[in-house]
C-alpha atoms as an extended CHARMM CRD file, in Angstrom:
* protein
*
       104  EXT
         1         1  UNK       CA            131.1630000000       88.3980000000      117.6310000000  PROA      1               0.0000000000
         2         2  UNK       CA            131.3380000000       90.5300000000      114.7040000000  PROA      2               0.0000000000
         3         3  UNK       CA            130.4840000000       94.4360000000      114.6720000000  PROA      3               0.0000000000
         4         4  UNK       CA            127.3250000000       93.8540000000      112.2230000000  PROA      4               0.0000000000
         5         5  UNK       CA            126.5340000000       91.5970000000      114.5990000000  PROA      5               0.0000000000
         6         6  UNK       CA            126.4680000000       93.5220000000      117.7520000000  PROA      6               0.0000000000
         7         7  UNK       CA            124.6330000000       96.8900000000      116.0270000000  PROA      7               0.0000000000
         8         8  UNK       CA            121.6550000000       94.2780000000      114.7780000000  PROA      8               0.0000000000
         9         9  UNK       CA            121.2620000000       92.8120000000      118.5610000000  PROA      9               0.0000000000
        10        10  UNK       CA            121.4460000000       96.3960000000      120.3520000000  PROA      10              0.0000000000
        11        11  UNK       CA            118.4240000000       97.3090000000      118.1570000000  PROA      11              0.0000000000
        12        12  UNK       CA            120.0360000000      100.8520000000      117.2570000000  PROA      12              0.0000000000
        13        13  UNK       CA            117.9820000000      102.8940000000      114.9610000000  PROA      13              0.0000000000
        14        14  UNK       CA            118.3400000000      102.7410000000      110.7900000000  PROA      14              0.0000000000
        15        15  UNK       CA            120.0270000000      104.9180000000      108.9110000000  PROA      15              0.0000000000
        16        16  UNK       CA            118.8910000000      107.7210000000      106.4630000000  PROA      16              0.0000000000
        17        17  UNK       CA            119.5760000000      105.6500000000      103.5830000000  PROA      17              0.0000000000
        18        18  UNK       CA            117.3660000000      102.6010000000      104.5220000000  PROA      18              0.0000000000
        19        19  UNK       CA            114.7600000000      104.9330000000      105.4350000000  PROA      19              0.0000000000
        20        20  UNK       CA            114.4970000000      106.6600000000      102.3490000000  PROA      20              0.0000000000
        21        21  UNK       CA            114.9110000000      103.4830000000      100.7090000000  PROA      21              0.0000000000
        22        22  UNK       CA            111.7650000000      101.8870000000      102.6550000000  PROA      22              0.0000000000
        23        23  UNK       CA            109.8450000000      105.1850000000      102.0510000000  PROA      23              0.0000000000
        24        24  UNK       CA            110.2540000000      104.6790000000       98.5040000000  PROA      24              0.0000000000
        25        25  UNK       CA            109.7130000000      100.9360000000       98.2420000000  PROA      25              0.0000000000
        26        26  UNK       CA            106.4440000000      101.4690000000      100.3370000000  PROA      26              0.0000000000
        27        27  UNK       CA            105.1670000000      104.2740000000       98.2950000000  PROA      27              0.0000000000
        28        28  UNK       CA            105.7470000000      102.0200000000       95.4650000000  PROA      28              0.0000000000
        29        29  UNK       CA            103.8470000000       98.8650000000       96.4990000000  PROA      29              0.0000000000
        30        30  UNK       CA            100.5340000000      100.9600000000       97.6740000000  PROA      30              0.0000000000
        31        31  UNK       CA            100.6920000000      103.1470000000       93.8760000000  PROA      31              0.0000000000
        32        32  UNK       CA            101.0440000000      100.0120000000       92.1910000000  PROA      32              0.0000000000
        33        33  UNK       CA             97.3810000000       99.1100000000       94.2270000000  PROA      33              0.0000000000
        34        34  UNK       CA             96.0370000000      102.2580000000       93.4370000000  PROA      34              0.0000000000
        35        35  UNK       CA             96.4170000000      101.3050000000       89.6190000000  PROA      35              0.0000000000
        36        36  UNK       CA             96.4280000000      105.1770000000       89.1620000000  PROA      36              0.0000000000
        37        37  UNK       CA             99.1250000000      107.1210000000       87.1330000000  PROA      37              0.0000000000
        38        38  UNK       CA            101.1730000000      109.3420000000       89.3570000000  PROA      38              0.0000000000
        39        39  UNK       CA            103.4750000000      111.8110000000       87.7160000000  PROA      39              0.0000000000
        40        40  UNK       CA            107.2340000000      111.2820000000       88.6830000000  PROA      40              0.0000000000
        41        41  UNK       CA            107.2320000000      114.8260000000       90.2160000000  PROA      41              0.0000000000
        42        42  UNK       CA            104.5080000000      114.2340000000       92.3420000000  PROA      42              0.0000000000
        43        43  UNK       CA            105.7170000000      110.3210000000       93.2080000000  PROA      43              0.0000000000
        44        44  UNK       CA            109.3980000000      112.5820000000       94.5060000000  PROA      44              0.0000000000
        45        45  UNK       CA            107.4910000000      115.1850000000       96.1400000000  PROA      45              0.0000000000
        46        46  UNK       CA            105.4690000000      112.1290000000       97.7050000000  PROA      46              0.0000000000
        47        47  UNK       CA            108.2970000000      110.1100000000       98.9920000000  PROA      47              0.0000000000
        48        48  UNK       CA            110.4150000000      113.3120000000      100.1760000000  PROA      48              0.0000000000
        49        49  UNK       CA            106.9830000000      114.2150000000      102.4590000000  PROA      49              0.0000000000
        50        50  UNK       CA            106.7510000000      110.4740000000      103.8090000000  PROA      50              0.0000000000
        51        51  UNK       CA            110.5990000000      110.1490000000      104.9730000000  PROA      51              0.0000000000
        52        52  UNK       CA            110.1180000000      113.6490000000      106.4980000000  PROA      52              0.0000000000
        53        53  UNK       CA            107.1590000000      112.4710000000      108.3590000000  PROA      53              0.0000000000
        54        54  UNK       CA            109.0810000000      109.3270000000      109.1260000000  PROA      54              0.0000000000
        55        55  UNK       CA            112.3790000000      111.3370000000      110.5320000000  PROA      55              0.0000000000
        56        56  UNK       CA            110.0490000000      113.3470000000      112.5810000000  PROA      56              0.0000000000
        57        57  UNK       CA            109.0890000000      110.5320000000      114.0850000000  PROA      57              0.0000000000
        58        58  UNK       CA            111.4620000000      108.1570000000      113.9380000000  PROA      58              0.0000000000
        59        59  UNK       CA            111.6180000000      106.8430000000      117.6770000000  PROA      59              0.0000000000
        60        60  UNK       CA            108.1820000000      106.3530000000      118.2440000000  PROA      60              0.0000000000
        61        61  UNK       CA            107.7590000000      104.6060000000      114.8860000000  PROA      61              0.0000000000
        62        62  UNK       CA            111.2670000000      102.4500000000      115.6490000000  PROA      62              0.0000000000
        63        63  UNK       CA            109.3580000000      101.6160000000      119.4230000000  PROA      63              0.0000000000
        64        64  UNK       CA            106.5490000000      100.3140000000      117.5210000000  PROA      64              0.0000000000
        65        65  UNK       CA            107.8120000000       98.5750000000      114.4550000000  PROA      65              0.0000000000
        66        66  UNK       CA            106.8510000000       94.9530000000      114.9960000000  PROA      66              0.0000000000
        67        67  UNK       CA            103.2990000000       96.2160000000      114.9160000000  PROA      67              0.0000000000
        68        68  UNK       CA            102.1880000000       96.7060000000      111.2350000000  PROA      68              0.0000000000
        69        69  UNK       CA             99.0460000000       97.8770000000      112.1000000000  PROA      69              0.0000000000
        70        70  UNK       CA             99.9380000000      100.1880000000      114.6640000000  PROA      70              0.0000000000
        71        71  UNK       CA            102.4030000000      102.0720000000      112.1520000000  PROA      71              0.0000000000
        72        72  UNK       CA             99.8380000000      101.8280000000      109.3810000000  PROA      72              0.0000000000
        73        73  UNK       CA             97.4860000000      103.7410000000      111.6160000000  PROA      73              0.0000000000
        74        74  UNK       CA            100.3450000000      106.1580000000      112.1430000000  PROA      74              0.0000000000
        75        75  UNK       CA            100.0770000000      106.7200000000      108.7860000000  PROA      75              0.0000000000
        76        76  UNK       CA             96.7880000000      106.8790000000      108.2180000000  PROA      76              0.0000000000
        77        77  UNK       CA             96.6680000000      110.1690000000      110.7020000000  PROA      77              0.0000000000
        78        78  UNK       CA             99.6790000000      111.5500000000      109.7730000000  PROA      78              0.0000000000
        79        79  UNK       CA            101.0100000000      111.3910000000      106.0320000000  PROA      79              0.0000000000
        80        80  UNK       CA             97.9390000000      110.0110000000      104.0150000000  PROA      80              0.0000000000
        81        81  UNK       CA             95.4070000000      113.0790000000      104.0380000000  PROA      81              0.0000000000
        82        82  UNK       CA             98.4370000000      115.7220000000      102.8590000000  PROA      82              0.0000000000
        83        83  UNK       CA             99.5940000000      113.0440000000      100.2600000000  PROA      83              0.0000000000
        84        84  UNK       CA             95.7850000000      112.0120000000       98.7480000000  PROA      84              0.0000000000
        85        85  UNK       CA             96.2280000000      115.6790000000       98.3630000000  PROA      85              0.0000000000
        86        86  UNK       CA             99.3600000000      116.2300000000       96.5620000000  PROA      86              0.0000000000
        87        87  UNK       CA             98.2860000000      112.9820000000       93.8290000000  PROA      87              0.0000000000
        88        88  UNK       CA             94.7940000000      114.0690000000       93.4590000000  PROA      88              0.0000000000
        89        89  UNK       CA             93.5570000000      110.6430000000       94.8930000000  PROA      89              0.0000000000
        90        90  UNK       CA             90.8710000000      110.2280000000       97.5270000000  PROA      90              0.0000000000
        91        91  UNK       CA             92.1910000000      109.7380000000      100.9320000000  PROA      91              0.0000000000
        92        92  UNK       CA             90.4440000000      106.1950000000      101.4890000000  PROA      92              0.0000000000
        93        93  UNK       CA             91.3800000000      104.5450000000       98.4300000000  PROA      93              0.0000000000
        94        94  UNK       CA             95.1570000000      105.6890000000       99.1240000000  PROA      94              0.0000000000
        95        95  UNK       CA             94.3900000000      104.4590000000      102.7920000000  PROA      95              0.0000000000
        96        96  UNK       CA             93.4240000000      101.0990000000      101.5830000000  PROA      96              0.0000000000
        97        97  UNK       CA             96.0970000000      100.4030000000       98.5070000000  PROA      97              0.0000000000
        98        98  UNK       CA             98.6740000000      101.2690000000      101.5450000000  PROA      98              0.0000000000
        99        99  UNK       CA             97.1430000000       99.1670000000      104.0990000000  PROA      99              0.0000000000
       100       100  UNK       CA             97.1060000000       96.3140000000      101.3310000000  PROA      100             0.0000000000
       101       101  UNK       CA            100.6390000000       96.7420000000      100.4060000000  PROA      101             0.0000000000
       102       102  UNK       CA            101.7610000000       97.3510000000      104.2320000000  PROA      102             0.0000000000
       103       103  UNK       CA            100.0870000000       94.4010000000      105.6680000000  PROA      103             0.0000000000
       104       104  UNK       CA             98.7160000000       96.4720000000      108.0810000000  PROA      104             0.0000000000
């Protein structure tokens, strides 16, 4: 068996890189839904608060990561409010494009 394949079947946790990486990609998809102009500063500032958040958390959201709807909740409590704040967007439209994007 090859190494790749023994780190994917003990389930170990992702790295920094595909974090930030899904972060960004995630942040993308629900802005695109928002079909509101986001500066580029304020789309970094957004992303760098998210994979904070994320890192924070990282177990309980690795625990729970077959459940989209669980971790879209997560979000929902814990990232959306401060970053509806940061764009200038209200809270349940950002809630909604993310939850649309997410699948959760």
């Amino acid at each position: 068996m090859q190494y790749n394949q023994v780190k994917h079947q003990a389930g170990g946790l992702p790295t920094a890189r595909k974090i930030r990486r899904a972060c960004s990609k995630e942040l993308y998809r629900a802005v695109k839904r928002l079909k509101t102009y986001i500066p580029a500063d304020k789309l970094a500032e957004g992303e760098t608060l998210y994979y904070k958040k994320v890192m924070l958390n990282l177990l309980w959201i690795h625990e729970h990561s077959s459940n989209r709807k669980m971790l879209a909740d997560w979000w929902d409590e814990n990232v959306c409010q401060e970053l509806a704040g940061l764009w200038d967007v209200p809270a349940d439209q950002l809630s909604k494009a993310f939850r649309e994007s997410f699948g959760g």
